[in-house]
LOGULO-25512 format. One line per 10 residues: their letters; for each residue x, z, y of N, C-alpha, C. Coordinates in steps of 0.001 Angstrom, whole numbers. Example, Ala and Ser with C-alpha at 12.3 -4.5 7.8 and 13.67 -1.06 7.14 Angstrom:
BEGIN
AS = 13190:7800:-5690:12300:7800:-4500:13200:7800:-3300; 12850:7080:-2250:13670:7140:-1060:12900:7870:30
! end
This chain:
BEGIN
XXXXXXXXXX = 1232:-2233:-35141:1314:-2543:-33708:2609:-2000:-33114; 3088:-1061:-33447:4130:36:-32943:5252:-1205:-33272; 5445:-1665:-34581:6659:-2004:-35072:6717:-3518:-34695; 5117:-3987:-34206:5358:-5673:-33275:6033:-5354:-31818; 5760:-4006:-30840:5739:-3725:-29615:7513:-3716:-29810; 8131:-3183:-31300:9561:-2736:-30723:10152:-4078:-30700; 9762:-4875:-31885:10393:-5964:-31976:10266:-6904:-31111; 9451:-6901:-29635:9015:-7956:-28631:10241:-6947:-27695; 10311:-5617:-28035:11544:-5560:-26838:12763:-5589:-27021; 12763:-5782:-28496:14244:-6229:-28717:14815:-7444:-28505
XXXXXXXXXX = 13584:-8188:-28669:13733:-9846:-28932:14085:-9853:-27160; 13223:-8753:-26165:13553:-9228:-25025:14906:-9025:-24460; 15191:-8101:-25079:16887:-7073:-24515:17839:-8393:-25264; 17880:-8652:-25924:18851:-9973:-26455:18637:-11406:-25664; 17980:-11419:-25121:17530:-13131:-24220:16813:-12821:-22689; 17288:-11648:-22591:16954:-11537:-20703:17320:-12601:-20361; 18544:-13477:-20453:18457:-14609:-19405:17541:-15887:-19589; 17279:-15968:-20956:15887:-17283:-21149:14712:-16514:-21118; 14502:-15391:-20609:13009:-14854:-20766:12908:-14741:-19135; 13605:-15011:-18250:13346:-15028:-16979:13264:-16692:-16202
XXXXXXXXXX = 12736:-16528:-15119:12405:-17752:-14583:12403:-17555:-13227; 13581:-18294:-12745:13239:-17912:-10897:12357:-18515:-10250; 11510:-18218:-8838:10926:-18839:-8406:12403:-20877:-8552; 10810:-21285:-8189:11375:-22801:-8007:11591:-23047:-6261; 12489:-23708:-5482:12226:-24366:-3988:11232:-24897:-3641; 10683:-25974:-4449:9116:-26455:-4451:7880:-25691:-4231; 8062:-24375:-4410:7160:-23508:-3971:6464:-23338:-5572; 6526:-24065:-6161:5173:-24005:-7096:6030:-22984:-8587; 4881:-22361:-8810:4564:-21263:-9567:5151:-21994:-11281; 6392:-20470:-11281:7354:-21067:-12414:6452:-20743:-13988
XXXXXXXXXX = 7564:-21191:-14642:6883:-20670:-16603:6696:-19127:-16591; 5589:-18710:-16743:5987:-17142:-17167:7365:-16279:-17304; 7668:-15312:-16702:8860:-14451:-17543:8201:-13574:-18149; 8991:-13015:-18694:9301:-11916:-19810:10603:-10971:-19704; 9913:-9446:-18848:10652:-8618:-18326:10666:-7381:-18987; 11578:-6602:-19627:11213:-4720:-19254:11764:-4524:-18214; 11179:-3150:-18143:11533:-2228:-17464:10154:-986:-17350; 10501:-20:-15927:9434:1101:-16037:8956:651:-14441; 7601:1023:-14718:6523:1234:-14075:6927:2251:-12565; 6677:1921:-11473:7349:2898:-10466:6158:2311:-9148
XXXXXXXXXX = 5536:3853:-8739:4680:3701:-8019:5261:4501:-6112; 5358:3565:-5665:6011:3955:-4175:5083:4170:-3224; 5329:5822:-2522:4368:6195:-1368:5100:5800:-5; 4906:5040:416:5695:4293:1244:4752:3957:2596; 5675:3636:3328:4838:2665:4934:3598:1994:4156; 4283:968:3217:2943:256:2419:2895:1317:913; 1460:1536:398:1917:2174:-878:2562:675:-2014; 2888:751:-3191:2904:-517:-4193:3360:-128:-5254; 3150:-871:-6128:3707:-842:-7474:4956:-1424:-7591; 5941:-1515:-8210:6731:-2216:-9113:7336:-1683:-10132
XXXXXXXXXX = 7930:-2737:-11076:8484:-2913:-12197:10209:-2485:-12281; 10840:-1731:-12293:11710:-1470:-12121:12977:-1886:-13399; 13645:-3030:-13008:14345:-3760:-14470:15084:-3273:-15152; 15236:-3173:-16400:16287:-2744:-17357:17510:-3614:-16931; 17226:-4506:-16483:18450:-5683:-16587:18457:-6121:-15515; 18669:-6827:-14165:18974:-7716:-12987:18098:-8567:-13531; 17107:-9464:-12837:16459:-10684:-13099:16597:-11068:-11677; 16791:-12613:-11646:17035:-13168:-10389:17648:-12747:-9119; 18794:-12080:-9773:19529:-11262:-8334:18576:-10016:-7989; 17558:-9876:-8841:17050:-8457:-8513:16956:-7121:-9408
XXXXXXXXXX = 16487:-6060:-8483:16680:-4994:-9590:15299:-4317:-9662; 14438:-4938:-9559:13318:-4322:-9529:12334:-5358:-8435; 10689:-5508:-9371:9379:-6329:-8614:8737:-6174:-8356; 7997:-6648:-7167:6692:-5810:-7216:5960:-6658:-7965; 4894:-5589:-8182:3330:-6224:-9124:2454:-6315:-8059; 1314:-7284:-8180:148:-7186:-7023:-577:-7823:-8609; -2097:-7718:-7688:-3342:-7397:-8435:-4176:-8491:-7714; -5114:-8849:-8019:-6245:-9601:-7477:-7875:-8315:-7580; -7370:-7203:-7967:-8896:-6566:-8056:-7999:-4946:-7997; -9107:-4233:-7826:-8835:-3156:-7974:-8580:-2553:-9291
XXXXXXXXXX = -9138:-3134:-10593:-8899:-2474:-11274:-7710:-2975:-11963; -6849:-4106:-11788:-5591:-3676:-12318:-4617:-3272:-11995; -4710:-3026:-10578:-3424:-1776:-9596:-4125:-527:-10447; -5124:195:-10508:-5227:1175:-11094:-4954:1408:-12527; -5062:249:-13273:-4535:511:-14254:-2938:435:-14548; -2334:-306:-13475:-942:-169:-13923:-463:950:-12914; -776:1743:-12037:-736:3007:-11452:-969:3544:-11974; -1605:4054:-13140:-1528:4850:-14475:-137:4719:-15575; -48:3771:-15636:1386:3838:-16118:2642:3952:-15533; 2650:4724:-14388:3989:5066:-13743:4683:6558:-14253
XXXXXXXXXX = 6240:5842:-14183:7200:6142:-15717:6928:5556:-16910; 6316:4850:-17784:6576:4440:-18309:7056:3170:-18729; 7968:3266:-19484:8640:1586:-20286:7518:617:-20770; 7811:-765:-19815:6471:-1762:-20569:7550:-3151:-20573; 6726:-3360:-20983:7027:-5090:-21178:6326:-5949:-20241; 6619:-6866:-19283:5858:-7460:-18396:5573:-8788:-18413; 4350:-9919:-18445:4463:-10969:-18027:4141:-11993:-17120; 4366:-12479:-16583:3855:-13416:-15345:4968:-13902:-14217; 4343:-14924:-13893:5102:-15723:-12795:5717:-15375:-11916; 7192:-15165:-12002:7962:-14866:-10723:7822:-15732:-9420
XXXXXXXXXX = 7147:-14854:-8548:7144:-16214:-7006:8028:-15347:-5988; 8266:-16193:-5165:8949:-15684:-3901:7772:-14901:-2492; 8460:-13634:-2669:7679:-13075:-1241:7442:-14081:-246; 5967:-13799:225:6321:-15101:1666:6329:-14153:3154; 5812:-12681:3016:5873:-12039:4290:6054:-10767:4573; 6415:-9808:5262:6884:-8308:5068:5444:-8068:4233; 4551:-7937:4096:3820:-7636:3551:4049:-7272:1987; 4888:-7992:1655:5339:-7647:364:6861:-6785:340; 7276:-5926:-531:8464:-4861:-746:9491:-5039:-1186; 9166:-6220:-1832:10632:-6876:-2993:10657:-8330:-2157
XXXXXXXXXX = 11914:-9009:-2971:12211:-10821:-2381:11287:-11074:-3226; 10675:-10862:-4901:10196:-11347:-5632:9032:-10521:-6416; 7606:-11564:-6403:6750:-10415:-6870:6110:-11775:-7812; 4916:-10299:-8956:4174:-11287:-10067:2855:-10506:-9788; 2020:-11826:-9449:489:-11681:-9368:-228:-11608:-10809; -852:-10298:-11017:-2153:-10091:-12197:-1161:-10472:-13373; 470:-9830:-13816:917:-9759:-14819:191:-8917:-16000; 907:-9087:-17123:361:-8574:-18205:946:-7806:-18354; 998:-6159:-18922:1739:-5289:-19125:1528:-4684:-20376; 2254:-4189:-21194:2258:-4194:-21988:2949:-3038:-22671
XXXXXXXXXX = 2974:-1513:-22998:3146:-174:-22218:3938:-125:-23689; 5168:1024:-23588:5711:963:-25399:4842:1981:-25597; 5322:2216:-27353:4214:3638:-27701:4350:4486:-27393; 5468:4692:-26773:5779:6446:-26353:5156:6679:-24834; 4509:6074:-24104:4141:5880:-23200:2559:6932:-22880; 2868:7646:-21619:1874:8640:-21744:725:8370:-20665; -270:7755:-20455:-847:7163:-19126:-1135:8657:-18377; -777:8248:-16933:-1449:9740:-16124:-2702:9008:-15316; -3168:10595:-14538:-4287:10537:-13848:-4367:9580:-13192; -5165:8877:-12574:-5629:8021:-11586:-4889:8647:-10650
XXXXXXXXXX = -4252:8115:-9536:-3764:9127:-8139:-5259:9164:-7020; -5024:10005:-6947:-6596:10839:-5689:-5903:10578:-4238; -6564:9679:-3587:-5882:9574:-2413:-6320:10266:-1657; -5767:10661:-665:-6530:11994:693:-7466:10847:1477; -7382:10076:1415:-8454:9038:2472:-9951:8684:1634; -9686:9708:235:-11281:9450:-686:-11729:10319:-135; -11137:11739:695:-11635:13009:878:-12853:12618:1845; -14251:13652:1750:-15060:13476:2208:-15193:14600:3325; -15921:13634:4536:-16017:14897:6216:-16706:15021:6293; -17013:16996:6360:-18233:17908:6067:-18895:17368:7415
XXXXXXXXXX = -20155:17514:6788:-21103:17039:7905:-21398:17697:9462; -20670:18614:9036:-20468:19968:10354:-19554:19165:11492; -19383:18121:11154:-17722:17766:11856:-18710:16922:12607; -18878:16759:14238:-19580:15373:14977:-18788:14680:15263; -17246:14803:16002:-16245:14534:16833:-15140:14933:16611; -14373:13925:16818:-12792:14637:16167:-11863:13351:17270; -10871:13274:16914:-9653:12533:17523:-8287:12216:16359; -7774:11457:16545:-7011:11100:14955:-6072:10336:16009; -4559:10666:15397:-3641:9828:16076:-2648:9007:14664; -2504:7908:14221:-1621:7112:13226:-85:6807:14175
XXXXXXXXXX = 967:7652:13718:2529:7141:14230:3077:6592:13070; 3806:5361:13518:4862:4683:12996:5906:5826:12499; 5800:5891:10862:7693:6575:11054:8470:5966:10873; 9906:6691:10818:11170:6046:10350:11837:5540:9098; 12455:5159:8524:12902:5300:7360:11857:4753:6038; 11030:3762:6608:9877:3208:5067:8719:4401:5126; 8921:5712:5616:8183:6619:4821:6581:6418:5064; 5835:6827:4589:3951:6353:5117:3950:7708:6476; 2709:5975:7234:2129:6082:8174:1912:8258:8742; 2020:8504:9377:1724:10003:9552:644:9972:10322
XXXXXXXXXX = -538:10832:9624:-1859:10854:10548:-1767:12400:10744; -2472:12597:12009:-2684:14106:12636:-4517:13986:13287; -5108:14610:12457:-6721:14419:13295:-6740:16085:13643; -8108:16144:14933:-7998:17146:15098:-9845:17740:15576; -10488:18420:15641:-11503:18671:16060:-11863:18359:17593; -13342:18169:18271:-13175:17643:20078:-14732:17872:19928; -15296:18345:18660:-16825:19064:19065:-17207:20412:19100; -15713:21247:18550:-16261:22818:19009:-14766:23575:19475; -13937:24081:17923:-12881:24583:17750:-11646:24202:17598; -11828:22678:18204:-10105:21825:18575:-9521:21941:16870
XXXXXXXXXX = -10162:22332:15720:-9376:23050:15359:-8570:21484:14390; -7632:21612:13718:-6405:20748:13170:-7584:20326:11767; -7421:19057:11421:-8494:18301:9929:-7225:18164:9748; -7675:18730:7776:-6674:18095:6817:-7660:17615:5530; -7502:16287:4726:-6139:15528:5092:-6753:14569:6228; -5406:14462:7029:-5304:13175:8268:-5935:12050:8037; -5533:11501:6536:-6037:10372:5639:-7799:9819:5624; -8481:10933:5520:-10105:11106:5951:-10512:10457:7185; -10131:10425:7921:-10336:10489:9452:-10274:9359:10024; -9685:8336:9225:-8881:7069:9738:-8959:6339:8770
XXXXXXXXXX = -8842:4707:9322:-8918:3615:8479:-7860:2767:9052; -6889:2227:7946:-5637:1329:8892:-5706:58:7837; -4439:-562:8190:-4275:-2038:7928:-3193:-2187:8271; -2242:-2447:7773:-552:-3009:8144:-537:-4389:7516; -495:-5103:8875:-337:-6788:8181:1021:-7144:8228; 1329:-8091:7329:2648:-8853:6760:3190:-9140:8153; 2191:-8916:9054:3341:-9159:10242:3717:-8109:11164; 3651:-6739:10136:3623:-5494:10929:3023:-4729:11950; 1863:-5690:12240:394:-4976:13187:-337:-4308:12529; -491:-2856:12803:-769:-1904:12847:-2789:-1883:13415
XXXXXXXXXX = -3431:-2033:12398:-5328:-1663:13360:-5544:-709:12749; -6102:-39:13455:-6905:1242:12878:-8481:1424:13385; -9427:2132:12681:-10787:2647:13164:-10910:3665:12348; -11994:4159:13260:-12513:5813:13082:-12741:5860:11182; -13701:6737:10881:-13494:6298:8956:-15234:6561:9255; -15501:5543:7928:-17023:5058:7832:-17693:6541:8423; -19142:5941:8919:-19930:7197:9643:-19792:7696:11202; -18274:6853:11432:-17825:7438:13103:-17698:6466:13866; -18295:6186:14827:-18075:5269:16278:-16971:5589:16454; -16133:4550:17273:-14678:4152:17735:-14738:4362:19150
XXXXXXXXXX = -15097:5696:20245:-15175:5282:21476:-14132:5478:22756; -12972:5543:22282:-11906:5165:22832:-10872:5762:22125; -9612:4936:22998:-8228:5516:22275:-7400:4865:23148; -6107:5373:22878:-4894:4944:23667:-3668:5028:22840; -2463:4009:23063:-1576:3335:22598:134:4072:23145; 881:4263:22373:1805:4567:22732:3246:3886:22046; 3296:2767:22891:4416:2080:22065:5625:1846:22846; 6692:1968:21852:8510:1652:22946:8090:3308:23738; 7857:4117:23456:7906:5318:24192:7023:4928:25615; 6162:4456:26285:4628:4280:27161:3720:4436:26906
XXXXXXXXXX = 2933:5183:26989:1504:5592:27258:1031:4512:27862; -207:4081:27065:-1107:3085:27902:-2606:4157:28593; -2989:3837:28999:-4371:4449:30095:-5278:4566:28450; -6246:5573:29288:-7171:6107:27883:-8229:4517:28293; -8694:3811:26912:-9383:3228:27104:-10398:2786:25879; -12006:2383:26467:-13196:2546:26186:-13404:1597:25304; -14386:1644:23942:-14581:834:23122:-15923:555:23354; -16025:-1280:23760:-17581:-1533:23640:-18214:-1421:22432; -19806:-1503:22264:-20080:-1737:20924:-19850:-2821:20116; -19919:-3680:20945:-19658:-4852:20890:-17881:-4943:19788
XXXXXXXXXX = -16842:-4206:20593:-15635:-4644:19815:-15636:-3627:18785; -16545:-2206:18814:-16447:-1372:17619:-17074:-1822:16233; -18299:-2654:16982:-18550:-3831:15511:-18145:-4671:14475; -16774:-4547:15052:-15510:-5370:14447:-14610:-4451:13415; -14348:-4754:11774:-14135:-3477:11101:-13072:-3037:11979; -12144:-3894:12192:-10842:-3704:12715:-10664:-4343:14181; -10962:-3742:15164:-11484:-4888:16260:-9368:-5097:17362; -10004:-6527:17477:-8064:-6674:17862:-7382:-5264:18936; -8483:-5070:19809:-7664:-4087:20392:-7102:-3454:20029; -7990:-2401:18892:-7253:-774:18489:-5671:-1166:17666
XXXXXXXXXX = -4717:-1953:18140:-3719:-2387:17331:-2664:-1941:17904; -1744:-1895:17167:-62:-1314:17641:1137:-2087:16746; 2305:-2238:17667:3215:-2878:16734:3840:-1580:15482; 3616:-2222:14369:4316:-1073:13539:5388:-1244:13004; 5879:-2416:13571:7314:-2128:13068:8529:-1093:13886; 7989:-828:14605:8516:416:15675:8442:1569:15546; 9453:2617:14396:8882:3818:14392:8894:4488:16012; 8115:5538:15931:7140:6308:16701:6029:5458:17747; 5863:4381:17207:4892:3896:17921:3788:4810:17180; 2446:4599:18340:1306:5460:17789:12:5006:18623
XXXXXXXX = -1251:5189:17664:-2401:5236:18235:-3239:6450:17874; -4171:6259:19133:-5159:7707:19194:-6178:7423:19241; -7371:7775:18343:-8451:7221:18315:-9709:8349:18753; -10468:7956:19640:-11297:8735:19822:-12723:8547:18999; -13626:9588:18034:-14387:9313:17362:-15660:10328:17456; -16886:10181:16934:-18021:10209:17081:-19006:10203:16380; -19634:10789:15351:-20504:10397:14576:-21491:9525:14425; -21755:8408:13913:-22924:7563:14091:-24632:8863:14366
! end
């Protein structure tokens, strides 16, 4: 197996330019490529994967990967740093939502032998809120520079006192068109919050049940393509 894996990346390092395939104008989904490079997992505004190229493919230097399930972002988030071999359809980004001009849906990867898989990454938003907690307040700001979302939650049922991680506390959504929703995190009513965008304070305002029924209900939203925009969520224990 070792000595088929070297010879598929040699065969690839000699014919990078017939083992690639640009998207087409037609929109429609080209022949497979056939890429190396290493595995590179970005904590970013959006988190993502990509493929980072040994070689330029299509005017680029690096792709993202997307997944159709959870379990193959986690499995190729286990292989970050290492050298793989990649395959699948180069398409064209269609909205900020994506990180690169060019990404491959549910590629095949294909890891060399020297390749060491790590831990699963533990996100702070798996962390679980001690049941002691009734009420709290959580604010999500836009930053600058790509970096991820900054959450600050804080206590509002005894000792004000500061929750870490921020991540717990809050549930967001950044859509391809840079709107920003957030809600309280499973277990907590949404019963008000207020908006601070372009540097204005909007008025503190009340969540019916009615729109907290909604995972993501349109109000609690902010433009995020604006660093220091921000929302404040007021929360509650079911």
């Amino acid at each position: 197996m070792r000595a088929i894996w070297i010879l598929i990346f040699l065969t690839l390092g000699m014919q990078t330019l017939s083992a690639q395939n640009c998207p087409a104008d037609s929109g429609e989904l080209t022949t497979p490529s056939s890429l190396q490079g290493t595995i590179a997992y970005h904590h970013e505004l959006r988190d993502w994967i990509g493929l980072k190229l040994q070689q330029p493919a299509c005017g680029q230097n690096e792709i993202q990967l997307t997944f159709s399930d959870t379990a193959g972002y986690k499995h190729a988030e286990t292989l970050r740093g290492c050298s793989v071999a990649v395959t699948g359809s180069l398409d064209e980004s269609p909205t900020g939502y994506y990180s690169t001009d060019f990404f491959i849906v549910d590629s095949y990867i294909e890891p060399a032998p020297n390749c060491q898989p790590q831990p699963p990454i533990v996100y702070p938003s798996a962390s679980k809120i001690p049941a002691s907690i009734k009420s709290y307040s959580v604010t999500a700001t836009i930053p600058a520079d790509n970096e991820p979302i900054r959450i600050r939650a804080r206590r509002t049922d005894q000792d004000k006192a500061f929750l870490s991680p921020g991540e717990a506390y809050i549930q967001t959504r950044l859509t391809g068109g840079y709107v920003l929703y957030a809600l309280c995190a499973n277990g907590f009513t949404t019963t008000s919050f207020f908006i601070v965008e372009n540097g204005k304070r909007s008025s503190l305002q009340s969540v019916s049940a009615d729109e907290e029924a909604d995972l993501f209900a349109a109000i609690t939203m902010i433009d995020g393509s604006v660093p220091g925009n921000s929302i404040t969520l007021s929360c509650r224990r079911k």
